[in-house]
PANUDREN-382217 format. One record per residue (C-alpha): residue in three letters; y, z, x. Coordinates in steps of 0.25 Angstrom, whole numbers, padded with zeros to 4 digits, always signed. Layout:
residues N
<atom rest="ALA" y="Y" z="Z" x="X"/>
...
***
This chain:
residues 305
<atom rest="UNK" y="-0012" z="-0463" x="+0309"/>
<atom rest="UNK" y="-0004" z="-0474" x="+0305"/>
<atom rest="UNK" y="-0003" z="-0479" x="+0289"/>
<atom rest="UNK" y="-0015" z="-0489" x="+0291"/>
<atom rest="UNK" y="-0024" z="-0486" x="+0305"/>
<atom rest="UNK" y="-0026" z="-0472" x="+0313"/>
<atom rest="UNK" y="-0017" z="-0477" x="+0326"/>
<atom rest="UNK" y="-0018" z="-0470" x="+0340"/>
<atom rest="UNK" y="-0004" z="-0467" x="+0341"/>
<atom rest="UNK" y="-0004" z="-0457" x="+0329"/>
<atom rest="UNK" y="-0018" z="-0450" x="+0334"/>
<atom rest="UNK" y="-0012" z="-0448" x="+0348"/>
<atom rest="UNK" y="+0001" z="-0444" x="+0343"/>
<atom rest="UNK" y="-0006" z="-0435" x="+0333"/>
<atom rest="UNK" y="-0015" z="-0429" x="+0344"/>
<atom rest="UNK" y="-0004" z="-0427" x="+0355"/>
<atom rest="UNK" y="+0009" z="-0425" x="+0348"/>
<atom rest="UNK" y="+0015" z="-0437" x="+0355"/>
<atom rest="UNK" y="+0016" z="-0451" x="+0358"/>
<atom rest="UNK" y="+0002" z="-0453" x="+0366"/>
<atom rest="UNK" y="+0002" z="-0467" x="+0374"/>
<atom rest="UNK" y="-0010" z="-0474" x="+0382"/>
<atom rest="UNK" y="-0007" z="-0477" x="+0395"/>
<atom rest="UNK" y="-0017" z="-0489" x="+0402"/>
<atom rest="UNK" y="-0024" z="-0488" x="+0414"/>
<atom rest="UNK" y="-0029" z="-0497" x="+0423"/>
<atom rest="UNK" y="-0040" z="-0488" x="+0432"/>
<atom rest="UNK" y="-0046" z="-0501" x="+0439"/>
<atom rest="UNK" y="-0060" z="-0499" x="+0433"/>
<atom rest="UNK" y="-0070" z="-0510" x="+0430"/>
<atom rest="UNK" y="-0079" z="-0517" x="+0419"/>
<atom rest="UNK" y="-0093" z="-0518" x="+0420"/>
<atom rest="UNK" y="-0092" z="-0531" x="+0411"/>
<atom rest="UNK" y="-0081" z="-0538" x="+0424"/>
<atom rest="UNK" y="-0089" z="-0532" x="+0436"/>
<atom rest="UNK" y="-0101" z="-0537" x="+0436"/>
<atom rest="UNK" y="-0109" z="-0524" x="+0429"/>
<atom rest="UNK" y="-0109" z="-0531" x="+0416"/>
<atom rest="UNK" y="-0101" z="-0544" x="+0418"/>
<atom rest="UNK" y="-0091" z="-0550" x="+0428"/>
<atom rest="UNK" y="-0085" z="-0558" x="+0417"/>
<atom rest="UNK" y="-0080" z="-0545" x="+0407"/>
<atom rest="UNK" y="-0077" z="-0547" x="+0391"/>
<atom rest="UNK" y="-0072" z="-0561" x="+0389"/>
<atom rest="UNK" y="-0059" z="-0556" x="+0385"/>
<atom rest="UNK" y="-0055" z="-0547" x="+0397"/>
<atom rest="UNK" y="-0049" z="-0551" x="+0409"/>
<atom rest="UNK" y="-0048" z="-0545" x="+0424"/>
<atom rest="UNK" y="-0038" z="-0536" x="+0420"/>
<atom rest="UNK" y="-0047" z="-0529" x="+0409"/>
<atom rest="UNK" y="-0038" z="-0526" x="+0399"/>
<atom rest="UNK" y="-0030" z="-0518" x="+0413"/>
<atom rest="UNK" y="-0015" z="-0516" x="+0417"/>
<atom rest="UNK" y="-0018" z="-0517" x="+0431"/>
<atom rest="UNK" y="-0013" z="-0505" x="+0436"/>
<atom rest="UNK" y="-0022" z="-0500" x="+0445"/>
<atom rest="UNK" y="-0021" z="-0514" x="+0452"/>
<atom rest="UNK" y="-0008" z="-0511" x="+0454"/>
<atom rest="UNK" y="-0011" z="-0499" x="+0461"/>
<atom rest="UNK" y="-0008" z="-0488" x="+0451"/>
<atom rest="UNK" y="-0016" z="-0475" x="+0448"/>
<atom rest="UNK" y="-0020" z="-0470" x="+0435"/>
<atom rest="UNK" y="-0009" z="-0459" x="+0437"/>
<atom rest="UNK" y="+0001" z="-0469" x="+0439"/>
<atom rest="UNK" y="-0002" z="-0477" x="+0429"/>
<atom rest="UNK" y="+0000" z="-0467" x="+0419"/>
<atom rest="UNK" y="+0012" z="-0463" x="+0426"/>
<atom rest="UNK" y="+0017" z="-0477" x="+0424"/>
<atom rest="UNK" y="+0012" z="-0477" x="+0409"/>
<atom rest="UNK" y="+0020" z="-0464" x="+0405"/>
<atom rest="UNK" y="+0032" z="-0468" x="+0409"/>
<atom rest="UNK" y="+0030" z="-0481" x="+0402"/>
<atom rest="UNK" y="+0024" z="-0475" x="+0390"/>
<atom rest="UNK" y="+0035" z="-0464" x="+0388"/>
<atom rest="UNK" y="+0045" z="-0475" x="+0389"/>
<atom rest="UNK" y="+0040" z="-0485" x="+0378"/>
<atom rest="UNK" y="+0034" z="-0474" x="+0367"/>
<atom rest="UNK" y="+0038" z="-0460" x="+0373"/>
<atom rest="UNK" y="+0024" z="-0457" x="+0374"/>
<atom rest="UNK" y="+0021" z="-0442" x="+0381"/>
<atom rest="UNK" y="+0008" z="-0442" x="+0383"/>
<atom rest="UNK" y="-0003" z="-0452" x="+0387"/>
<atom rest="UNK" y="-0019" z="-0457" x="+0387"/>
<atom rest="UNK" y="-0023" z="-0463" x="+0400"/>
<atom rest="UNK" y="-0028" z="-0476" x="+0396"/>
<atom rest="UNK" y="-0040" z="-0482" x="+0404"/>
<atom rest="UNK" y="-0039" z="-0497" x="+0401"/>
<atom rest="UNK" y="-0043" z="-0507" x="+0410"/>
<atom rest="UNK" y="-0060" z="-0513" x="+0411"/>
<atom rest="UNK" y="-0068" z="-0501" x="+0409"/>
<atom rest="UNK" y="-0062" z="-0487" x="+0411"/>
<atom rest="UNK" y="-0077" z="-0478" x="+0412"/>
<atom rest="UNK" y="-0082" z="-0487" x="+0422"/>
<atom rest="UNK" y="-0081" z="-0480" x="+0434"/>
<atom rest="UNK" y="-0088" z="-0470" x="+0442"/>
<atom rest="UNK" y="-0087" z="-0457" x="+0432"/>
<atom rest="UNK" y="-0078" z="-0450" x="+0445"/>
<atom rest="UNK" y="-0069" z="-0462" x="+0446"/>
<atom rest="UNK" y="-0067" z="-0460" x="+0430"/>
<atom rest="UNK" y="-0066" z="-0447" x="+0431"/>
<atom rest="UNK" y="-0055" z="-0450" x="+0441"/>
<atom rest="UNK" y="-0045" z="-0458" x="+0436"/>
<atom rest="UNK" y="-0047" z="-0452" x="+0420"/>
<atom rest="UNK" y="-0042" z="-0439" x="+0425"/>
<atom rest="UNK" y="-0033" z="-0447" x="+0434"/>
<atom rest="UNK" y="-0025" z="-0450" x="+0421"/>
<atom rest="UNK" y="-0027" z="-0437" x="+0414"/>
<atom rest="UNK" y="-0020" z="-0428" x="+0426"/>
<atom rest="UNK" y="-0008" z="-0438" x="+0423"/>
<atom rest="UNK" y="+0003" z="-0429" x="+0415"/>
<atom rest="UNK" y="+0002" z="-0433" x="+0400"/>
<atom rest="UNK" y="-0011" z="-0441" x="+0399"/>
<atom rest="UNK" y="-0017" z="-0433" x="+0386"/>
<atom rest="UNK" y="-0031" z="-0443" x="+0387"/>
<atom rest="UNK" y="-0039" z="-0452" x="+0391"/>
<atom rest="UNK" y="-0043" z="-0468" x="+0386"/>
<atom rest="UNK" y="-0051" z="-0474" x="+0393"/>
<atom rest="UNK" y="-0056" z="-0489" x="+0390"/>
<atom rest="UNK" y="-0071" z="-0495" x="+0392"/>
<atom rest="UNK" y="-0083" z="-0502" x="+0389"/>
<atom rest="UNK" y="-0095" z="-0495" x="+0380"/>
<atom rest="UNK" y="-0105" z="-0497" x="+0392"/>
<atom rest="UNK" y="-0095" z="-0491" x="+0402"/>
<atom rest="UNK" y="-0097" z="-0476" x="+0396"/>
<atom rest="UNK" y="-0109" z="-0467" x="+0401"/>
<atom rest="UNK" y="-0110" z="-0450" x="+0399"/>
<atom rest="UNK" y="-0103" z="-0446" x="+0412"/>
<atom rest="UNK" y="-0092" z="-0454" x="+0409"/>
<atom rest="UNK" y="-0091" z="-0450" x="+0393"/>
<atom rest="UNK" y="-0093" z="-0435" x="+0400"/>
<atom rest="UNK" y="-0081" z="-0439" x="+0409"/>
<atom rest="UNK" y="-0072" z="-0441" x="+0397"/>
<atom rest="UNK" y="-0077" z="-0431" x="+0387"/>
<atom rest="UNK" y="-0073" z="-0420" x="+0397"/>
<atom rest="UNK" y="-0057" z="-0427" x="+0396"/>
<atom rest="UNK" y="-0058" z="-0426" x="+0382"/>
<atom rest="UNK" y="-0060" z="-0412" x="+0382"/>
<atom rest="UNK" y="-0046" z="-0411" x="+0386"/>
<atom rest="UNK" y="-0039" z="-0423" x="+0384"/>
<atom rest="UNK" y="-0040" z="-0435" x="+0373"/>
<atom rest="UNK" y="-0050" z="-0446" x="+0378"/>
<atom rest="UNK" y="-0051" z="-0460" x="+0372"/>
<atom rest="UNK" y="-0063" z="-0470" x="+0375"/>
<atom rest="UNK" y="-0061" z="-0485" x="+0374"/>
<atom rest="UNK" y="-0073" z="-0493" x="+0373"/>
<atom rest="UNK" y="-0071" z="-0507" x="+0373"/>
<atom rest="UNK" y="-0079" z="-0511" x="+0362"/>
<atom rest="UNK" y="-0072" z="-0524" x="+0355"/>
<atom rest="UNK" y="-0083" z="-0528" x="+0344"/>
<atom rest="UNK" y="-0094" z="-0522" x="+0338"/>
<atom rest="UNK" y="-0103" z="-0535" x="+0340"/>
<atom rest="UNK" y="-0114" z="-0537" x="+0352"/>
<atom rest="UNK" y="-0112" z="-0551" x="+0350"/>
<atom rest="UNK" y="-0095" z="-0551" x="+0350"/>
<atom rest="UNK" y="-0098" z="-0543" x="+0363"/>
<atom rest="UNK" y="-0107" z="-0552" x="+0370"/>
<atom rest="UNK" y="-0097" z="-0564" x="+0367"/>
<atom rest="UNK" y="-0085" z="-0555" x="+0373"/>
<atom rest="UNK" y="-0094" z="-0551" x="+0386"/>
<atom rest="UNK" y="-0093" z="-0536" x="+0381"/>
<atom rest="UNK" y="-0105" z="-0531" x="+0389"/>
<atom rest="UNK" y="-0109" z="-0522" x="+0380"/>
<atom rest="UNK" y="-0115" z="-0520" x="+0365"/>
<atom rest="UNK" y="-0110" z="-0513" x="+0354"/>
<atom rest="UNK" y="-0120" z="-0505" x="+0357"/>
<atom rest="UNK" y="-0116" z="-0500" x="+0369"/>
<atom rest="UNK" y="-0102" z="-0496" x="+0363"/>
<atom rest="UNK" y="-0109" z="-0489" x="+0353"/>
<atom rest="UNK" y="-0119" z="-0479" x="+0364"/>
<atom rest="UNK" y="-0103" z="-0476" x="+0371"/>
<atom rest="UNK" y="-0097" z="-0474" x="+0357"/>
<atom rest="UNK" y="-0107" z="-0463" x="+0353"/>
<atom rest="UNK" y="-0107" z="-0459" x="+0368"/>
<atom rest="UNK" y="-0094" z="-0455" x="+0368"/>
<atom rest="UNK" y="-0092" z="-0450" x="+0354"/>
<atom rest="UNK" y="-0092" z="-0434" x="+0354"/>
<atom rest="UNK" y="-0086" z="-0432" x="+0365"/>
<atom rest="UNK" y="-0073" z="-0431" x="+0362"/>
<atom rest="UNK" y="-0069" z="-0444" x="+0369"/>
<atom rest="UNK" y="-0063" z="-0454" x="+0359"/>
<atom rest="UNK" y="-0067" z="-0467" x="+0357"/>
<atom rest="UNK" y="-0058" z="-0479" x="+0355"/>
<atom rest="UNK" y="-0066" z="-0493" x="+0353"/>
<atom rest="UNK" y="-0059" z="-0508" x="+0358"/>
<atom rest="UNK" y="-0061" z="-0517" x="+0348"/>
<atom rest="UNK" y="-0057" z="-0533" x="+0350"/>
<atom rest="UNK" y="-0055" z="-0542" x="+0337"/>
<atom rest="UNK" y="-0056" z="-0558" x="+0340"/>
<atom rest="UNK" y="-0067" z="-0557" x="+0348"/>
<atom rest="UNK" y="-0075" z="-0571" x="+0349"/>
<atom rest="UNK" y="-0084" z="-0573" x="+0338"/>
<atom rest="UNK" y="-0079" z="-0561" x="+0329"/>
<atom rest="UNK" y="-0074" z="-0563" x="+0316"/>
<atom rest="UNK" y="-0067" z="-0552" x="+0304"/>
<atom rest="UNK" y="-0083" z="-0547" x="+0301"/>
<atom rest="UNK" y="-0085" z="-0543" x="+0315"/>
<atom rest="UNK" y="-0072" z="-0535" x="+0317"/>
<atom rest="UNK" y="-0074" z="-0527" x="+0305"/>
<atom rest="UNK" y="-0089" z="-0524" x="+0306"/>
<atom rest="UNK" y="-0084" z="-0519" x="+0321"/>
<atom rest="UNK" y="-0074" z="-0510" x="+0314"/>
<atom rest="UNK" y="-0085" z="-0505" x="+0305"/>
<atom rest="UNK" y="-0094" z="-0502" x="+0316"/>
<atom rest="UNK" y="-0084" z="-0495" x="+0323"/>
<atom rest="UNK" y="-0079" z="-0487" x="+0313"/>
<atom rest="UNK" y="-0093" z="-0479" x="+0311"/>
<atom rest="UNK" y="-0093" z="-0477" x="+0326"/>
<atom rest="UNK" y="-0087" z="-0462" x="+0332"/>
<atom rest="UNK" y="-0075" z="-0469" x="+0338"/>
<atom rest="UNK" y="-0059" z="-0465" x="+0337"/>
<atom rest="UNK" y="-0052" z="-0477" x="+0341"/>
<atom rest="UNK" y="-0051" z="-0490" x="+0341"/>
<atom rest="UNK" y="-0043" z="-0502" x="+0347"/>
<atom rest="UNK" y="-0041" z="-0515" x="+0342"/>
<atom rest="UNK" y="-0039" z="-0527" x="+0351"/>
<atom rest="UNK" y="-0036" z="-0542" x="+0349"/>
<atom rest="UNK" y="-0045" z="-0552" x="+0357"/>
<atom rest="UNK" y="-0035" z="-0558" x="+0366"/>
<atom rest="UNK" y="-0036" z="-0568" x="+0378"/>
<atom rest="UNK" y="-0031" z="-0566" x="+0391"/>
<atom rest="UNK" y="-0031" z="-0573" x="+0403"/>
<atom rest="UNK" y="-0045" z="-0574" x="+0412"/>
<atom rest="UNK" y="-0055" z="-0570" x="+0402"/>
<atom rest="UNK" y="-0066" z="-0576" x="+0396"/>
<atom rest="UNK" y="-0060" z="-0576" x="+0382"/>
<atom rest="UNK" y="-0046" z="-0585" x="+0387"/>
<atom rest="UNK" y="-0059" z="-0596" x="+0392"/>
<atom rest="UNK" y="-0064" z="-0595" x="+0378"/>
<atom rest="UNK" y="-0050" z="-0597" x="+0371"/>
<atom rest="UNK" y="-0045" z="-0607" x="+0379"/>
<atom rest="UNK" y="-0060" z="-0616" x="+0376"/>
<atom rest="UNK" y="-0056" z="-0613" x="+0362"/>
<atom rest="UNK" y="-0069" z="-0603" x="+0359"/>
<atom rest="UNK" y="-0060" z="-0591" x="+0355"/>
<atom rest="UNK" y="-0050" z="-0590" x="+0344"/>
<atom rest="UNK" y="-0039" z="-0578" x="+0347"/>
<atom rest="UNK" y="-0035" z="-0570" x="+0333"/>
<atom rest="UNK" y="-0023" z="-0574" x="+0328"/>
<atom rest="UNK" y="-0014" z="-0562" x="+0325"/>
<atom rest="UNK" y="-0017" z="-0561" x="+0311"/>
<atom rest="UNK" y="-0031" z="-0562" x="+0312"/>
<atom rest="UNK" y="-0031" z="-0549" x="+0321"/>
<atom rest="UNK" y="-0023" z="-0542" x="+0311"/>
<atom rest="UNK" y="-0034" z="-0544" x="+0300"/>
<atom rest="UNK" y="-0044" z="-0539" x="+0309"/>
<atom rest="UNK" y="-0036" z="-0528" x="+0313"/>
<atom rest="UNK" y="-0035" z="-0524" x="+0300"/>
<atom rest="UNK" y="-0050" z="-0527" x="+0297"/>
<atom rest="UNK" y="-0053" z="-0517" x="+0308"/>
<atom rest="UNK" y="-0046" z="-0505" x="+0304"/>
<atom rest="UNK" y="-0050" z="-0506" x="+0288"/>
<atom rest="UNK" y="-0064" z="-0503" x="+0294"/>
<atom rest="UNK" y="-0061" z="-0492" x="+0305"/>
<atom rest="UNK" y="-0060" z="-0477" x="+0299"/>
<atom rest="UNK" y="-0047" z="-0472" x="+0302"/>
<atom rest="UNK" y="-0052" z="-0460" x="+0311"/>
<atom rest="UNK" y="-0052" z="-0471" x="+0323"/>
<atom rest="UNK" y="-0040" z="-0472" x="+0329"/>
<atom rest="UNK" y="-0034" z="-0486" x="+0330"/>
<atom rest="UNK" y="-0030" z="-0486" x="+0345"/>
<atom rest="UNK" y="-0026" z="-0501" x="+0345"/>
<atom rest="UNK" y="-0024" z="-0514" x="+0335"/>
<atom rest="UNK" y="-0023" z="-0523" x="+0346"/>
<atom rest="UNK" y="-0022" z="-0527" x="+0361"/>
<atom rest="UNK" y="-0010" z="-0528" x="+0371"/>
<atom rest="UNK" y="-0013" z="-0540" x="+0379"/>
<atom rest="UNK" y="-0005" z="-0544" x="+0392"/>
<atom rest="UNK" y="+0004" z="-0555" x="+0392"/>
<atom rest="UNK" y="+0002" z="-0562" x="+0405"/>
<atom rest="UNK" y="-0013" z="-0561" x="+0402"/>
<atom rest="UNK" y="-0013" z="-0567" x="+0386"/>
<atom rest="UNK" y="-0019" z="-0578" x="+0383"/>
<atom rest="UNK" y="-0021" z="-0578" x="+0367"/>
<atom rest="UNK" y="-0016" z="-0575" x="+0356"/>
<atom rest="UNK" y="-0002" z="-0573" x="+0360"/>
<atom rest="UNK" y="+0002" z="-0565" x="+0349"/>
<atom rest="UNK" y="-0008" z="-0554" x="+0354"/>
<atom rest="UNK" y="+0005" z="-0550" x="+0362"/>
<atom rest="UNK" y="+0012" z="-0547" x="+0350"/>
<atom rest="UNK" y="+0007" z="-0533" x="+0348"/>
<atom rest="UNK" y="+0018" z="-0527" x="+0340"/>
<atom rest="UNK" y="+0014" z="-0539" x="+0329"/>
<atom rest="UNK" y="+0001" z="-0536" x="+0328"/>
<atom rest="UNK" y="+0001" z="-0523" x="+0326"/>
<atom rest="UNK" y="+0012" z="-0524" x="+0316"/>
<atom rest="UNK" y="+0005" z="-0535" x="+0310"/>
<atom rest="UNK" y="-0006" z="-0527" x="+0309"/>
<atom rest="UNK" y="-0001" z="-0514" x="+0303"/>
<atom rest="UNK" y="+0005" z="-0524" x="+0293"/>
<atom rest="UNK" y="-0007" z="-0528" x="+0289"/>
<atom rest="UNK" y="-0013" z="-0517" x="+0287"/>
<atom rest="UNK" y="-0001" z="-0514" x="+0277"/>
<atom rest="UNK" y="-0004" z="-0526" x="+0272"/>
<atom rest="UNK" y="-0020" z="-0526" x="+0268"/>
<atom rest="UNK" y="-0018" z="-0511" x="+0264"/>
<atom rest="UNK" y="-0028" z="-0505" x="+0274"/>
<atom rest="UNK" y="-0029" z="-0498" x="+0284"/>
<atom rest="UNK" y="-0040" z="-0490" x="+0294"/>
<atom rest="UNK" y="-0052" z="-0488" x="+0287"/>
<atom rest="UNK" y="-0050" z="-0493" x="+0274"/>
<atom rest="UNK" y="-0064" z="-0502" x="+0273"/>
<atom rest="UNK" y="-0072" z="-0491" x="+0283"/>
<atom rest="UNK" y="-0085" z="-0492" x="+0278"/>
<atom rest="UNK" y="-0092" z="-0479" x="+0274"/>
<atom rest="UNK" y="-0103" z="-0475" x="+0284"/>
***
């Protein structure tokens, strides 16, 4: 743990012995909210690339992608071991053999200790929570759901496709099987002020969840959201507007929820606004030195249940 937040880098560390680094993968799966199921338009902030490297389109396996990861990974942090990261769209929606397929894909792979795999609370059934309580008998497994508020109504102007309720049928779902459960949250969303954000946190906070990540609104190219901006109907954080919130959030999270991430990587050629989301180092500096600051830290206003 970190002086101020429980970080993932001290838990993996903690649990393995080593440094422990995520490698993404793109495994060329869909979204029900881009192909037609739920939507063809996805959530107003996410483009045809999904959040995705484009690997796969450039004709790489997932063993080769975690080849190519490890190398890069030792390199940069020494790292010597690995979680195979399933990031691009929605990572359990597939054919449960197809799933099955490409996870133990990754696990055969020298050095991957676990699993994470990235999705949508309404892409989650039993066969599939089955599927990955049977990994976690041997191996660590993370769940992503990609929540981003706690409102139904922040939801519907974000095109989520899905309620709060629905995330919170896969949350108790999955809770008890020893698969662990990170939740993405976004803070700027249209029409969301400070109240919102911390009665999310709240919410979350008395949910059986280990994990969270944090990610800044930002606006990239060919989405929704850059139409709105460019109209003038959307306002981007500025940089010390997010570190308040940031702030805000973890003051209301208990600090036995692992603060996976404090805030997004978005791609360069891709970014339309706010520029200084690029500056990653300076936020997060930023906001551990608020947290000095404001003399607070993870669960210092969680509310008693």
């Amino acid at each position: 743990m970190s002086e101020r937040y429980t970080d993932l880098n001290s838990y993996l560390r903690a649990r393995f012995g080593c440094r422990v680094q995520k490698i993404t993968l793109d495994a060329s799966l869909n979204c029900p909210n881009r192909d037609g199921s739920l939507s063809s338009d996805g959530c107003i902030y996410c483009n045809d690339r999904g959040s995705g490297t484009g690997a796969h389109a450039q004709g790489l396996t997932i063993t080769e992608q975690l080849r190519h990861g490890k190398a890069a990974l030792f390199r940069r942090y020494k790292a010597q071991k690995f979680i195979a990261y399933f990031q691009s769209f929605s990572n359990t929606y597939a054919p449960l053999e197809e799933l099955r397929q490409i996870y133990s894909e990754a696990l055969d792979v020298e050095d991957i200790v676990g699993l994470s795999i990235g999705t949508r609370p309404d892409c989650i059934n039993t066969p599939v929570l089955d599927l990955l309580e049977s990994y976690a008998r041997r191996c660590l497994v993370w769940i992503e759901y990609g929540l981003q508020s706690a409102h139904d109504r922040t939801l519907n102007i974000i095109n989520r496709g899905h309620s709060f309720s629905d995330f919170e049928n896969a949350v108790y779902a999955t809770a008890g099987r020893g698969i662990k459960i990170c939740v993405h949250v976004i803070l700027g969303l249209p029409g969301e002020h400070p109240p919102h954000v911390h009665q999310t946190a709240r919410i979350l906070a008395r949910l059986p969840i280990d994990g969270i990540k944090l990610h800044l609104l930002y606006i990239v190219k060919g989405t929704r959201l850059e139409d709105l901006y460019k109209q003038g109907q959307y306002r981007c954080l500025q940089q010390s507007e997010y570190v308040e919130l940031v702030g805000d959030f973890l003051e209301r999270l208990p600090s036995r929820i692992i603060i996976q991430r404090l805030t997004g990587d978005p791609h360069r050629d891709e970014l339309v606004a706010p520029m200084w989301s690029l500056k990653k180092s300076e936020t997060l500096q930023l906001i551990k030195q608020s947290l000095e600051d404001r003399n607070t830290w993870q669960g210092k206003k969680v509310e008693p249940v």
